[in-house]
C-alpha positions as CSV (number, residue, x, y, z in Angstrom):
1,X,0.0,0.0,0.0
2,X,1.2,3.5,-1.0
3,X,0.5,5.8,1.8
4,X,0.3,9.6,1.8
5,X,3.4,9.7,4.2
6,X,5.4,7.6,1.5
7,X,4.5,9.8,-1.3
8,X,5.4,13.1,1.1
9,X,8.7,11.5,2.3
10,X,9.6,11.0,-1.6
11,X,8.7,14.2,-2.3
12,X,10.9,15.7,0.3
13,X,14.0,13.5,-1.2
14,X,13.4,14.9,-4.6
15,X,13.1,18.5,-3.4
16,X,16.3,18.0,-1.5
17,X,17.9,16.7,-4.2
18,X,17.1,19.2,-6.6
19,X,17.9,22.0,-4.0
20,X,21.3,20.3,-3.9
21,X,22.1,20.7,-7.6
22,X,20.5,24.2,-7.5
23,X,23.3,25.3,-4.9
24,X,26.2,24.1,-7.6
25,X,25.3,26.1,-10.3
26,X,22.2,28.9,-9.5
27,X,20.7,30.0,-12.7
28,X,20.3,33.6,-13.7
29,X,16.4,33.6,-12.5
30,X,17.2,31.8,-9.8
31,X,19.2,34.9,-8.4
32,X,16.6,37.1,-10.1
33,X,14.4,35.4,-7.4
34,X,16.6,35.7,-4.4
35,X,16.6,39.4,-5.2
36,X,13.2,40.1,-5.0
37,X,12.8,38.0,-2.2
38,X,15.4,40.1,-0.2
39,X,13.6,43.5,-1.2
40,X,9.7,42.4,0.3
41,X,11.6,42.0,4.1
């Protein structure tokens, strides 16, 4: 049986993993985001 917690704990893998590969090589809207981020605090 494929339970909800299953499905959210694969779903947190993948995100980690893509945050991972994200951090080695941030694309230009990526740092287009983080900029507007920083200017609504």
């Amino acid at each position: 049986m494929y339970t909800i917690e299953m499905a959210y704990a694969r779903m947190r893998e993948l995100q980690d993993l893509a945050n991972r590969s994200r951090a080695h090589q941030p694309s230009a809207s990526e740092r287009a985001e983080k900029k507007r981020a920083a200017k609504k605090r």
